[in-house]
mmCIF file of the N, C-alpha and C atoms, coordinates in Angstrom:
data_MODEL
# 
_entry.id   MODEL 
# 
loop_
_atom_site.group_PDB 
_atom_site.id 
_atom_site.type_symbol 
_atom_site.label_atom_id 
_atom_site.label_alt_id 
_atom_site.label_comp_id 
_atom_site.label_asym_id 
_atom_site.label_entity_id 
_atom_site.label_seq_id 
_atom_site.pdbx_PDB_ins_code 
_atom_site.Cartn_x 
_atom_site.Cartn_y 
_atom_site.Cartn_z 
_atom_site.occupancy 
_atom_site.B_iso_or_equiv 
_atom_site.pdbx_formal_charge 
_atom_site.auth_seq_id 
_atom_site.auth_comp_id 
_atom_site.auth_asym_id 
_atom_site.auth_atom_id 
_atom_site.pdbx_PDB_model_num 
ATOM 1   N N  . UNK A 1 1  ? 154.204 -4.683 143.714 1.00 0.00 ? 1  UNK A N  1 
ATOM 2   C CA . UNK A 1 1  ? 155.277 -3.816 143.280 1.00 0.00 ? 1  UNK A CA 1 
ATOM 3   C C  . UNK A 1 1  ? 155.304 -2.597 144.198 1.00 0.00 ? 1  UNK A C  1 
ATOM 4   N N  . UNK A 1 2  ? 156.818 -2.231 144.744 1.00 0.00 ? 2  UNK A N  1 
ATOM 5   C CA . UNK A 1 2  ? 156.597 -1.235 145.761 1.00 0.00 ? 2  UNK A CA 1 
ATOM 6   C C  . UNK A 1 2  ? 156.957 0.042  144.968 1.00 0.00 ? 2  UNK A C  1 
ATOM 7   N N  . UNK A 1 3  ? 156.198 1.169  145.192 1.00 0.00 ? 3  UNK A N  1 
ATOM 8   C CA . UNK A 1 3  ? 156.485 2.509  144.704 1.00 0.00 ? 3  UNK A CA 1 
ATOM 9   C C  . UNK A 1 3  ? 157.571 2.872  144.300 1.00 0.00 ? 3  UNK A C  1 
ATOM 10  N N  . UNK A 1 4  ? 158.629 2.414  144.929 1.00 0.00 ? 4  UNK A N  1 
ATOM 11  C CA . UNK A 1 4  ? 160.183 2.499  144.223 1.00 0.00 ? 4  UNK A CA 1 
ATOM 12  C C  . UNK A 1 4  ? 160.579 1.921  142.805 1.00 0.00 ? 4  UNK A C  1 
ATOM 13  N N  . UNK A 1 5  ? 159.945 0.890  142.908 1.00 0.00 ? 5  UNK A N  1 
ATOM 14  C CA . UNK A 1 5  ? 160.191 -0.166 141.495 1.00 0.00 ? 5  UNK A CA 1 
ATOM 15  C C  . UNK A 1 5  ? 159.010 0.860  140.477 1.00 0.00 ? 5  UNK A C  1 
ATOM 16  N N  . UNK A 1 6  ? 158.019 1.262  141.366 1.00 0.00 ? 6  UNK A N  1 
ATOM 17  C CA . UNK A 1 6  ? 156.966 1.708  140.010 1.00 0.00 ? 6  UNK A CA 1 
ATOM 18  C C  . UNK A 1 6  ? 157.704 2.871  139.151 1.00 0.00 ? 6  UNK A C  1 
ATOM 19  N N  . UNK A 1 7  ? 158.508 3.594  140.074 1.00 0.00 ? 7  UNK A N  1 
ATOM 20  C CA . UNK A 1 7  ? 158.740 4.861  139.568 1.00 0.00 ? 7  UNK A CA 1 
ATOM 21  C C  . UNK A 1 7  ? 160.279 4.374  138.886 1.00 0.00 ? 7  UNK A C  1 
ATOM 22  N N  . UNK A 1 8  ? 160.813 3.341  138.975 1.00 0.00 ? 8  UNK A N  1 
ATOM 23  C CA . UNK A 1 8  ? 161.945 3.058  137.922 1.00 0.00 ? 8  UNK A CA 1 
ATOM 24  C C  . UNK A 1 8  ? 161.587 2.674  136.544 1.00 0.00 ? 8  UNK A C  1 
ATOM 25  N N  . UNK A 1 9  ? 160.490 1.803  136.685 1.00 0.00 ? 9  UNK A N  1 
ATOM 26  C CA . UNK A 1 9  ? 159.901 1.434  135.485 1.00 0.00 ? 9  UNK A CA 1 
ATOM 27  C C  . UNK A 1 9  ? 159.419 2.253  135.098 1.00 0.00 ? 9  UNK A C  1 
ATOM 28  N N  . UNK A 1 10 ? 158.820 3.247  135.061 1.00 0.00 ? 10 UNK A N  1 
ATOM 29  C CA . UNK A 1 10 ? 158.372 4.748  134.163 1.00 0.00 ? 10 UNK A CA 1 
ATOM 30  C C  . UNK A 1 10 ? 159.327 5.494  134.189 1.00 0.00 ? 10 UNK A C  1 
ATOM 31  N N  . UNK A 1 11 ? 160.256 5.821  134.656 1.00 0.00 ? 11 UNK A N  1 
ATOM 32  C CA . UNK A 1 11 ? 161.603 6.293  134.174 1.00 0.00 ? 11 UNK A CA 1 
ATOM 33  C C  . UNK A 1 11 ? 161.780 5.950  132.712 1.00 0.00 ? 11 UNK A C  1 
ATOM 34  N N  . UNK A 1 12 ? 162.035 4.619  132.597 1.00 0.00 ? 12 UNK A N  1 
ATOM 35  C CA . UNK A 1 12 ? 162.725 4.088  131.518 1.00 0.00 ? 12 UNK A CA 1 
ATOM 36  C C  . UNK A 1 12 ? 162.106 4.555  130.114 1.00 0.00 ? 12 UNK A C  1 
ATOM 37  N N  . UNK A 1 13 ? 162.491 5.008  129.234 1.00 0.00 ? 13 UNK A N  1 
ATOM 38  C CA . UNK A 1 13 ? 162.570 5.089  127.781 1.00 0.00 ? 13 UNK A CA 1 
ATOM 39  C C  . UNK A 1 13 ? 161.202 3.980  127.440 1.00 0.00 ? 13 UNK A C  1 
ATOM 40  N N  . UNK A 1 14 ? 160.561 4.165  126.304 1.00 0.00 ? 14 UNK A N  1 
ATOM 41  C CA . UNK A 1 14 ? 159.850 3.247  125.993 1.00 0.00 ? 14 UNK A CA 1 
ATOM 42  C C  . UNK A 1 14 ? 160.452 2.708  124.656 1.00 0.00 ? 14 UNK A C  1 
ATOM 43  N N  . UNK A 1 15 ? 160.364 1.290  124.440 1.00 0.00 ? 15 UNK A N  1 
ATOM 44  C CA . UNK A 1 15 ? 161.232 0.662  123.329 1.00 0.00 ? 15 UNK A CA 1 
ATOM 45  C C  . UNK A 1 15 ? 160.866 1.174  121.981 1.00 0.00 ? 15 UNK A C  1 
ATOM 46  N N  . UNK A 1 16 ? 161.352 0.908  121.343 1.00 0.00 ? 16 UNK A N  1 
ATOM 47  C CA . UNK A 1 16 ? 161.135 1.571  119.319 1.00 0.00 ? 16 UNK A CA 1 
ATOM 48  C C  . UNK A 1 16 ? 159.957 1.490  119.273 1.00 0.00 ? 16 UNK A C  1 
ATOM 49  N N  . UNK A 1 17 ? 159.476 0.580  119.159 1.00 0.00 ? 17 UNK A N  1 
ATOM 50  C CA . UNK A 1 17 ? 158.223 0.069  118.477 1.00 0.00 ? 17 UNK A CA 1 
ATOM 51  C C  . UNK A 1 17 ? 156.794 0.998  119.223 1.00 0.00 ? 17 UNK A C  1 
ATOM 52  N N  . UNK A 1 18 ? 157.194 0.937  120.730 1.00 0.00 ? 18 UNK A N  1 
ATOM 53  C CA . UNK A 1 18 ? 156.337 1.821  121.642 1.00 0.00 ? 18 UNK A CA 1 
ATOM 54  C C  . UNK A 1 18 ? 155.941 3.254  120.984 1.00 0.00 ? 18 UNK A C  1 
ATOM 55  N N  . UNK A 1 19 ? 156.974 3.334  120.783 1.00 0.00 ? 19 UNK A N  1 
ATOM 56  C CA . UNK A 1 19 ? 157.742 5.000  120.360 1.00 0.00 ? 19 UNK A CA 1 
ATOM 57  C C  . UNK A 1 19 ? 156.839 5.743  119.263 1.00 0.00 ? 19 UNK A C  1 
ATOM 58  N N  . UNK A 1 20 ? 157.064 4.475  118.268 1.00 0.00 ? 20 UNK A N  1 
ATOM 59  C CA . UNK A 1 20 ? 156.500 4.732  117.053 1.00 0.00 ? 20 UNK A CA 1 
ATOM 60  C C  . UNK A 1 20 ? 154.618 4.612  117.142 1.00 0.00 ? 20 UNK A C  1 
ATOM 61  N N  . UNK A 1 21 ? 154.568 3.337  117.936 1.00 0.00 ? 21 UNK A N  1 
ATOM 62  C CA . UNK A 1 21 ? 152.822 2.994  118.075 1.00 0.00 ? 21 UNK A CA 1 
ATOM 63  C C  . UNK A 1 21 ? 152.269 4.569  118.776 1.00 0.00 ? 21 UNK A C  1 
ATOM 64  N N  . UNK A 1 22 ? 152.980 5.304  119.815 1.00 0.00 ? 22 UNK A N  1 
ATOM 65  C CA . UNK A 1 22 ? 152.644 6.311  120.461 1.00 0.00 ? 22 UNK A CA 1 
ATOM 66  C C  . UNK A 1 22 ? 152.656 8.034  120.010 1.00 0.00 ? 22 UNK A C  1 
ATOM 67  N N  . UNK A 1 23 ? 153.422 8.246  118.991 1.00 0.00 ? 23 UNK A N  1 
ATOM 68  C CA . UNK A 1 23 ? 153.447 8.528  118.003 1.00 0.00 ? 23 UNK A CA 1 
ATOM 69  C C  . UNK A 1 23 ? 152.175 8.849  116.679 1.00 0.00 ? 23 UNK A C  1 
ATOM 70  N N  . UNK A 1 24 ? 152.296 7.616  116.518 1.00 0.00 ? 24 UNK A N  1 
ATOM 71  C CA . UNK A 1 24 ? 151.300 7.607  115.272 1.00 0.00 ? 24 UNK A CA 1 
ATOM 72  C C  . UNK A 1 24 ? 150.192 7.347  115.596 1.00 0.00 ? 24 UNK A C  1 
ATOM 73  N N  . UNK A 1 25 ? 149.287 7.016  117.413 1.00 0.00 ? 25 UNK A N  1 
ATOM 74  C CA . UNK A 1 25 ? 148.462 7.281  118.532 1.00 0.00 ? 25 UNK A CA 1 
ATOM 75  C C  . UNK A 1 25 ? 148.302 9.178  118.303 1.00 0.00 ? 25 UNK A C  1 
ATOM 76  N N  . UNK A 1 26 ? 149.606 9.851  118.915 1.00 0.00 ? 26 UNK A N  1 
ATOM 77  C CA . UNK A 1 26 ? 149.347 11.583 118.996 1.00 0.00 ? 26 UNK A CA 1 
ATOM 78  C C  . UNK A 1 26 ? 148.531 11.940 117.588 1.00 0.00 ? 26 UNK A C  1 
ATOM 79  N N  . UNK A 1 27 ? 149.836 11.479 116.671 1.00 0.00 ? 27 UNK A N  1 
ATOM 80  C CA . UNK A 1 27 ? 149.405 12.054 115.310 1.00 0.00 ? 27 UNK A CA 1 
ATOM 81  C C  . UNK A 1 27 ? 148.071 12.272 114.745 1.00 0.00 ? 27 UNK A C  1 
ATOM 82  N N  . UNK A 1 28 ? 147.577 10.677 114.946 1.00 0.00 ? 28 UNK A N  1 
ATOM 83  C CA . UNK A 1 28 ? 145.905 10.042 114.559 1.00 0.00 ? 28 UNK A CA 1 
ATOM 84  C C  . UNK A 1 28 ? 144.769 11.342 115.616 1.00 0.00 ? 28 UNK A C  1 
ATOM 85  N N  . UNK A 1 29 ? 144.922 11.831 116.638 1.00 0.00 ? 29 UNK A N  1 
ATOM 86  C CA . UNK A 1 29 ? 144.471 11.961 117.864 1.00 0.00 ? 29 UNK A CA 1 
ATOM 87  C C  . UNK A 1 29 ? 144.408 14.084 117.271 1.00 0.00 ? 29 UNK A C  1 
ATOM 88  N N  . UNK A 1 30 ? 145.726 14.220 116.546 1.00 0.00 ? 30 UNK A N  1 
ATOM 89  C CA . UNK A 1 30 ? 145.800 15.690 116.252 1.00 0.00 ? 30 UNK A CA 1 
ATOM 90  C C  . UNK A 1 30 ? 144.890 16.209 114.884 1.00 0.00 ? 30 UNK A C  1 
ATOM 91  N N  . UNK A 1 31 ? 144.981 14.700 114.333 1.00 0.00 ? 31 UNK A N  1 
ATOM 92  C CA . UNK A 1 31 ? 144.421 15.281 112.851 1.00 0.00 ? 31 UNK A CA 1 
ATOM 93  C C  . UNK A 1 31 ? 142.732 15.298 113.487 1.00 0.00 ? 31 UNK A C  1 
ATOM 94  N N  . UNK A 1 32 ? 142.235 14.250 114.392 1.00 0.00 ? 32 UNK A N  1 
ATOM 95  C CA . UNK A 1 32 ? 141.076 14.091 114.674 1.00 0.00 ? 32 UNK A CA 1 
ATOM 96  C C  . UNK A 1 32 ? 140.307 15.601 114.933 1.00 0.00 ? 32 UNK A C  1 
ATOM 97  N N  . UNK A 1 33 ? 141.550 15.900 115.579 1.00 0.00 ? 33 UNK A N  1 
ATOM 98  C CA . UNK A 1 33 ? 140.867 17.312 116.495 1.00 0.00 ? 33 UNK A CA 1 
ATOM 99  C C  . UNK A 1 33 ? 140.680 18.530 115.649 1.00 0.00 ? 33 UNK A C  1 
ATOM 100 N N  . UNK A 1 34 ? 141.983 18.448 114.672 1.00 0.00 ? 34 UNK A N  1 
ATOM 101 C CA . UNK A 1 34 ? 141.611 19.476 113.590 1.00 0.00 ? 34 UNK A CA 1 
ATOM 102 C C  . UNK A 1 34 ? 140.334 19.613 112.623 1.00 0.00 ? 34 UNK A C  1 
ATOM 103 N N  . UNK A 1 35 ? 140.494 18.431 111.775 1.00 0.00 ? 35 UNK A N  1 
ATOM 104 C CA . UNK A 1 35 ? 139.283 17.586 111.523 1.00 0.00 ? 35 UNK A CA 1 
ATOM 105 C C  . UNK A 1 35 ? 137.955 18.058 112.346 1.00 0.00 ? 35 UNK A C  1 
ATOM 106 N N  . UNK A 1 36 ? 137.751 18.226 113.069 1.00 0.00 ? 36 UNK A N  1 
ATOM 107 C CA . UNK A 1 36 ? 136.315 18.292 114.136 1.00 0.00 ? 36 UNK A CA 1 
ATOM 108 C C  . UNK A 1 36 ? 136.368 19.970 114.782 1.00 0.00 ? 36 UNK A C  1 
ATOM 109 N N  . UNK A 1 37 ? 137.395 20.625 114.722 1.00 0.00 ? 37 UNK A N  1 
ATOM 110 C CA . UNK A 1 37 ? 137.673 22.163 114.990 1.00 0.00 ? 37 UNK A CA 1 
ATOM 111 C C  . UNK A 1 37 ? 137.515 22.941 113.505 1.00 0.00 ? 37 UNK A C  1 
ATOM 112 N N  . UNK A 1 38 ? 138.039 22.500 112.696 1.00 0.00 ? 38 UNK A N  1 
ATOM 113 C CA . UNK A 1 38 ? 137.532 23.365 111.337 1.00 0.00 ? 38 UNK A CA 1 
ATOM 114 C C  . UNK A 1 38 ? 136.296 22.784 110.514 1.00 0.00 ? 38 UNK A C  1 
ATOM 115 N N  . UNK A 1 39 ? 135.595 22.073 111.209 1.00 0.00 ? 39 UNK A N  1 
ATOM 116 C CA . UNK A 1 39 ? 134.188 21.880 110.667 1.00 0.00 ? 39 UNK A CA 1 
ATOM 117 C C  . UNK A 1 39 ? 133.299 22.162 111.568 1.00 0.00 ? 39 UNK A C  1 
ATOM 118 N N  . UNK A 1 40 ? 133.939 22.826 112.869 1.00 0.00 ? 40 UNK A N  1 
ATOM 119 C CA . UNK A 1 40 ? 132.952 23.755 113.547 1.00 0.00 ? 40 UNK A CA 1 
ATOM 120 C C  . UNK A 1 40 ? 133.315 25.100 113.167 1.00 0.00 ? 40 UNK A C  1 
ATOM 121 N N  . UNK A 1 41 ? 134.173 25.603 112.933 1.00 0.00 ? 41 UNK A N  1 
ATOM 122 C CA . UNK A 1 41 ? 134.827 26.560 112.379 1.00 0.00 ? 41 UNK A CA 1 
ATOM 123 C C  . UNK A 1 41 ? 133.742 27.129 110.974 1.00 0.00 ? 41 UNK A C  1 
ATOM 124 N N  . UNK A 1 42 ? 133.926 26.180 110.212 1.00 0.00 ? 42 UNK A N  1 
ATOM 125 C CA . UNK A 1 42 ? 132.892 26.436 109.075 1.00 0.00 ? 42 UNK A CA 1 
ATOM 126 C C  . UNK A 1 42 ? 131.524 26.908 109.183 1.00 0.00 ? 42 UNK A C  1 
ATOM 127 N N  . UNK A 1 43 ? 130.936 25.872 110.259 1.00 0.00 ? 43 UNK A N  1 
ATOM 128 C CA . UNK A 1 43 ? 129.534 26.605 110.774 1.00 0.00 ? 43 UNK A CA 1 
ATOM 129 C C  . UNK A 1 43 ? 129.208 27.443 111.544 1.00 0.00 ? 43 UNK A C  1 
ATOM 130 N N  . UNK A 1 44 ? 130.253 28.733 111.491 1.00 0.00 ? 44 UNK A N  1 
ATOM 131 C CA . UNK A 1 44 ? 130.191 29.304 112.283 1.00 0.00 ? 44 UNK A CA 1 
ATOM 132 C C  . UNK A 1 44 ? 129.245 30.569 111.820 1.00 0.00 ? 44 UNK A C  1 
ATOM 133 N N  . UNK A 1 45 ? 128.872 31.503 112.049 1.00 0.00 ? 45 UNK A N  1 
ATOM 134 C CA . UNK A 1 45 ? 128.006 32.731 111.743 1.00 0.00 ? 45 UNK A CA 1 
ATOM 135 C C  . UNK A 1 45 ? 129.251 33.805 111.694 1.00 0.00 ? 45 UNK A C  1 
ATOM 136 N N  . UNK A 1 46 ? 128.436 34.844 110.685 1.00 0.00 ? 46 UNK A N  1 
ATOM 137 C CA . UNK A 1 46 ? 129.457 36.108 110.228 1.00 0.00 ? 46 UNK A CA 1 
ATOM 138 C C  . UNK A 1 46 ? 129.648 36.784 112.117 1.00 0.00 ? 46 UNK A C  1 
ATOM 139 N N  . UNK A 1 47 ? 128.475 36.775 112.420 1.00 0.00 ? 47 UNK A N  1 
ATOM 140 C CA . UNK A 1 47 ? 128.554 37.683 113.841 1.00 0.00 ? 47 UNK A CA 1 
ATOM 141 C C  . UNK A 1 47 ? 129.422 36.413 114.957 1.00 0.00 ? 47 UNK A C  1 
ATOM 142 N N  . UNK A 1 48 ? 129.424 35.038 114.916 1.00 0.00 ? 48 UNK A N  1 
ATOM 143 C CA . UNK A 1 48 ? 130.119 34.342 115.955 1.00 0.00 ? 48 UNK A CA 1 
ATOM 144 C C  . UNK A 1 48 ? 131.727 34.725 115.198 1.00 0.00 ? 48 UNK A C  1 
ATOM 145 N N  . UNK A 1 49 ? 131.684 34.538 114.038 1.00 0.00 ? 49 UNK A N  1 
ATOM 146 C CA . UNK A 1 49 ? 133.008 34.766 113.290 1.00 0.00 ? 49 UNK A CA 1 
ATOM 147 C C  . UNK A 1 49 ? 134.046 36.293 114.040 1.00 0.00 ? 49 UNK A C  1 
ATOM 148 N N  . UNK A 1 50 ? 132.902 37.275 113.747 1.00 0.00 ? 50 UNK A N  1 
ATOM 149 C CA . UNK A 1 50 ? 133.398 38.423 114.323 1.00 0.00 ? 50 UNK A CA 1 
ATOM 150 C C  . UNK A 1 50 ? 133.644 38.533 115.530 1.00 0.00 ? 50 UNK A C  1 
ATOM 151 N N  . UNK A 1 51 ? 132.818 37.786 116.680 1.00 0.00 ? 51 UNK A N  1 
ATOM 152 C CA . UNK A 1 51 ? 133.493 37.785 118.251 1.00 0.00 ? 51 UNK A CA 1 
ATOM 153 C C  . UNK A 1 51 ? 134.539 37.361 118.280 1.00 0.00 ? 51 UNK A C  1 
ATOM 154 N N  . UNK A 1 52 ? 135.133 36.102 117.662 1.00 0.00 ? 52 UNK A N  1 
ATOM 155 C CA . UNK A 1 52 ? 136.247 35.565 117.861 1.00 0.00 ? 52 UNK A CA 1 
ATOM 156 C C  . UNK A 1 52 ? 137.616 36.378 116.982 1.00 0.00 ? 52 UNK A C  1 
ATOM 157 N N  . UNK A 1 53 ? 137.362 37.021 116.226 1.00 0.00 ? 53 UNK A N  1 
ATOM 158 C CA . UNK A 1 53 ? 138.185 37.916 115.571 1.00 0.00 ? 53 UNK A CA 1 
ATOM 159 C C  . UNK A 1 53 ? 138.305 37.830 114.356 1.00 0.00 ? 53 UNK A C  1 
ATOM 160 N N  . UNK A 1 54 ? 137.907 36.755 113.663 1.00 0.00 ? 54 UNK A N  1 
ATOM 161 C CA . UNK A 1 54 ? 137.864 36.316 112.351 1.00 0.00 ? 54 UNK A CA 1 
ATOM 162 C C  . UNK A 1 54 ? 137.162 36.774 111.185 1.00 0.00 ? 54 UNK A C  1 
ATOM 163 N N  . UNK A 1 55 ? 137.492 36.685 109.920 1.00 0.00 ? 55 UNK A N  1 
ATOM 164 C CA . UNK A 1 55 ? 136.941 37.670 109.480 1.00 0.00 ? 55 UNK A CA 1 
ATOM 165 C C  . UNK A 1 55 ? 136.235 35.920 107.908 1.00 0.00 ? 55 UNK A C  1 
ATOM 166 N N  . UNK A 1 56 ? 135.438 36.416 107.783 1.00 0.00 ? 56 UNK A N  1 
ATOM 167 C CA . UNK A 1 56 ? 134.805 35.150 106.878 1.00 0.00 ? 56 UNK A CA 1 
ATOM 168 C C  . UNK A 1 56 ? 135.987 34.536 106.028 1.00 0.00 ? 56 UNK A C  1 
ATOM 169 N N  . UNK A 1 57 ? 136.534 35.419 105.264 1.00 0.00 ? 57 UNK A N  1 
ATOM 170 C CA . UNK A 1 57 ? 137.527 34.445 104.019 1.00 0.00 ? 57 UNK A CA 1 
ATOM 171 C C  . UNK A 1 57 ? 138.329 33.862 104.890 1.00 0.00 ? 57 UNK A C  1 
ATOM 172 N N  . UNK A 1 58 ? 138.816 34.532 106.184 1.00 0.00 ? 58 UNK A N  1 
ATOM 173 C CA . UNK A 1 58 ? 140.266 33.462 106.762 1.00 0.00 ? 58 UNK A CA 1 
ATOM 174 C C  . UNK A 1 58 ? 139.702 32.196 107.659 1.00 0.00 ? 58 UNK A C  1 
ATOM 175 N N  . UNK A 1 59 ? 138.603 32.156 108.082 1.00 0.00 ? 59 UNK A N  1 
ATOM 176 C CA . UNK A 1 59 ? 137.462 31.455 108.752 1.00 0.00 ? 59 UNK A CA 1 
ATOM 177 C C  . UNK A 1 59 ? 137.197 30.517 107.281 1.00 0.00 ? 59 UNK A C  1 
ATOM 178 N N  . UNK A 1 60 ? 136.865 30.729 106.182 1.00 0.00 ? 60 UNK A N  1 
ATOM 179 C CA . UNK A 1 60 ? 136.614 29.921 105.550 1.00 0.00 ? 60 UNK A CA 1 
ATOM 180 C C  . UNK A 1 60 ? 137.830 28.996 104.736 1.00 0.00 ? 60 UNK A C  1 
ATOM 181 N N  . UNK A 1 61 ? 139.205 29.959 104.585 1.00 0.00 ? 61 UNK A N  1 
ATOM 182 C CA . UNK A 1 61 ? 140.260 29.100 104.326 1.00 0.00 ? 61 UNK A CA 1 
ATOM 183 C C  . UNK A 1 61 ? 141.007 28.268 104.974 1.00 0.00 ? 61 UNK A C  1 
ATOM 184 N N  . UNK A 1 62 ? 140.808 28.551 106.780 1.00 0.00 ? 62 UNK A N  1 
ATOM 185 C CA . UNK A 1 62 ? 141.375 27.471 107.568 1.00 0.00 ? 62 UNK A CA 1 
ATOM 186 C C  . UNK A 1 62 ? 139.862 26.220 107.201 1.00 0.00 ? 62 UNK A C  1 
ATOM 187 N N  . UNK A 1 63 ? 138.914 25.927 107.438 1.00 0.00 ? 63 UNK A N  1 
ATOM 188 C CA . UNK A 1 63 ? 137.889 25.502 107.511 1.00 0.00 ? 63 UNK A CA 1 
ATOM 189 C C  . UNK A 1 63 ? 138.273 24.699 106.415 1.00 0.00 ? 63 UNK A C  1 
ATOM 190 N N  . UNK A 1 64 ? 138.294 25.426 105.138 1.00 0.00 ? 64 UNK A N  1 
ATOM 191 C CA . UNK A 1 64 ? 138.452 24.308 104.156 1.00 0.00 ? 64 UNK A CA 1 
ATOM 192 C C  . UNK A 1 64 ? 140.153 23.357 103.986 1.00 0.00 ? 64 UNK A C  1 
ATOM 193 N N  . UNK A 1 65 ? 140.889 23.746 104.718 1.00 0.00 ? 65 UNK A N  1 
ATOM 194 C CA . UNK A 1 65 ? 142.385 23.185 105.141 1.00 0.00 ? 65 UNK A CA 1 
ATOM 195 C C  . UNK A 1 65 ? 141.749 21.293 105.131 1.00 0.00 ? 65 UNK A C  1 
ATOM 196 N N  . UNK A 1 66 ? 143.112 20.723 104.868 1.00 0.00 ? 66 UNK A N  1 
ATOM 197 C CA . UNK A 1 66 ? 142.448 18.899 104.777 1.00 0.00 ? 66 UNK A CA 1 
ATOM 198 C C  . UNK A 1 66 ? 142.964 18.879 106.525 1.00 0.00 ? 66 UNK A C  1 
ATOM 199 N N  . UNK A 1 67 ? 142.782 18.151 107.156 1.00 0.00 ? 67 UNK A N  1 
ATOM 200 C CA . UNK A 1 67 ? 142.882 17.254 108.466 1.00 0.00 ? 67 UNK A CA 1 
ATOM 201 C C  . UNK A 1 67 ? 144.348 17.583 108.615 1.00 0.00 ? 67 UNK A C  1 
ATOM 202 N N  . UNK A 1 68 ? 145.312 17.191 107.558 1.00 0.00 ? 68 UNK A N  1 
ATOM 203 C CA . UNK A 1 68 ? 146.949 16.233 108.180 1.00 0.00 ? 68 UNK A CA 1 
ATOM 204 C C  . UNK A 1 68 ? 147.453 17.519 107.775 1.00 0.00 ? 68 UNK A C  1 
ATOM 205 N N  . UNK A 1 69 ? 146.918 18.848 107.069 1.00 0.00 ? 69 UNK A N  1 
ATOM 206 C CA . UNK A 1 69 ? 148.023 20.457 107.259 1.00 0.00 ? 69 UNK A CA 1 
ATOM 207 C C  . UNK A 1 69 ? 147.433 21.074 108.016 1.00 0.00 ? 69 UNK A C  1 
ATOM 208 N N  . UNK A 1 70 ? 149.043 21.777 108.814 1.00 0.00 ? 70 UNK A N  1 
ATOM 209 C CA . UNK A 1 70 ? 148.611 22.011 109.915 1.00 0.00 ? 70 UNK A CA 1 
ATOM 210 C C  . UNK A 1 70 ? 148.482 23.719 109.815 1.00 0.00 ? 70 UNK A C  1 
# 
């Protein structure tokens, strides 16, 4: 396949189904990260809390947030 053809075929739109599988790929991929950022979040120390600007209750109410709110 010559470089011309490669770059038409990634042009193109990806079909429904793509769309949706890629999609609900990001989605799965965002909750993961939240998920794994507010349970480091939680273990964090009053003094690491305070470098970053945070103050314990708002550190502890994102922390306790579920995965899928954002």
């Amino acid at each position: 396949m010559s470089l011309s053809e490669a770059l038409v075929l990634s042009a193109r739109p990806l079909p429904p189904v793509s769309r949706v599988i890629v999609s609900l790929a990001l989605a799965v991929a965002n909750w993961e990260l939240r998920h794994r950022t507010r349970k480091q979040l939680g273990g964090l120390s009053t003094h690491q809390l305070k470098d970053i600007g945070l103050d314990p209750m708002t550190a502890s109410a994102e922390a306790t947030k579920p995965f899928w709110q954002a």
